[in-house]
N, C-alpha and C positions, 0 to 999 in steps of 0.2 A: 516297242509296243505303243510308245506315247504317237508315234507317229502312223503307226498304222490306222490307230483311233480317230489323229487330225486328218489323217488323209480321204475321212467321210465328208469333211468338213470343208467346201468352198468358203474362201478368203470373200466378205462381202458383208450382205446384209444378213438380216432373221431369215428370209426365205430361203435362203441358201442353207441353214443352219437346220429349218426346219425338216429339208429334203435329207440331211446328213442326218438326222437322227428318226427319220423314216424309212432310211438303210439300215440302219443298225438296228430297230425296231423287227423291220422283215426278215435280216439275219438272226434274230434271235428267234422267233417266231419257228423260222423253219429250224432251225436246233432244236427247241423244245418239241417238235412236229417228228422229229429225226430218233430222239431220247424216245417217244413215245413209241413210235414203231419199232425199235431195240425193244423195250420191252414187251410190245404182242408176242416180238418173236423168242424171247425167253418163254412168254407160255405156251407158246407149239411145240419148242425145243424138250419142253417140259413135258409136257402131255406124249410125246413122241416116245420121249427117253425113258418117262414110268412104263409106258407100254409095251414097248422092248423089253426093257428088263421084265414083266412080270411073263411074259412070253416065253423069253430063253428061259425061264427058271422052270417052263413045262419041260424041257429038253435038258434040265438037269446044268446048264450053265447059268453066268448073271452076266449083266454090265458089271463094270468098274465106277468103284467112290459113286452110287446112282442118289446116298444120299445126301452124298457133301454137296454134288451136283445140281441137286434139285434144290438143296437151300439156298446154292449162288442164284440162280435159275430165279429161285421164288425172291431175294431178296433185288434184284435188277426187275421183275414184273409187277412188283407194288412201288419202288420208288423211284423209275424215271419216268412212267406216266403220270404221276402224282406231279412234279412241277408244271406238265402241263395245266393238269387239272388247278394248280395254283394261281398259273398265269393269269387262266380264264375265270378266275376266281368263280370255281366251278365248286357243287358241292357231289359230295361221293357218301351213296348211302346203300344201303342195304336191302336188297327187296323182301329179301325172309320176315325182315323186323319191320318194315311199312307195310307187306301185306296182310301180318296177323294183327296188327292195330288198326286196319284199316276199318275196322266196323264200330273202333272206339270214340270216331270223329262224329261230331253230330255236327249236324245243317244248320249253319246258325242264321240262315236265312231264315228259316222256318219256324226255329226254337226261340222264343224270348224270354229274357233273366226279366223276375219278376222283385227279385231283392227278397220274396219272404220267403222262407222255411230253413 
């Protein structure tokens, strides 16, 4: 391992050192890039798989384990995009909960604290 690590690293100066760990950087990068798209594709897998199942159940059959399934599913489509979203020290929020406070925000360009009342 140690040496697969050194072997980014030309024998040399800083520049050499800085190119080595701007490999390792783009390799990580595209992992995290890799991790993420694994899980889009759990929530297609997902969405696919509930929809089948609630389909064959008009025709009186199911899938198999849809909802052990769908837990693995759901627990790989929130947490390997989330390291990306770490990486890029990204934040992750909610639209339901920012667009019903959205009328709570006042303009504070416009409004000035006056200190009384």
């Amino acid at each position: 391992m140690f040496y697969l690590i050194a072997g980014f690293f030309k024998r040399g100066n800083e520049e050499s050192m800085a190119e080595g760990f701007q490999r390792i950087k783009s390799i990580a990068e595209k992992t995290l890039e890799g991790l993420t798209l694994i899980g889009f594709a759990a929530v297609i897998v997902m969405m696919v798989w509930g929809t089948l199942d609630v389909v064959m159940q008009q025709f009186g059959s199911s899938l198999p384990a849809t909802v052990a399934w769908t837990e693995v599913l759901n627990v790989m489509a929130v947490t390997l995009p989330l390291a990306y979203a770490t990486y890029g020290r990204a934040h992750i929020s909610i639209d339901l909960v920012t667009t019903i406070h959205e009328e709570d925000k006042c303009d504070c360009e416009t409004e000035t604290y006056t200190g009384e009342g």
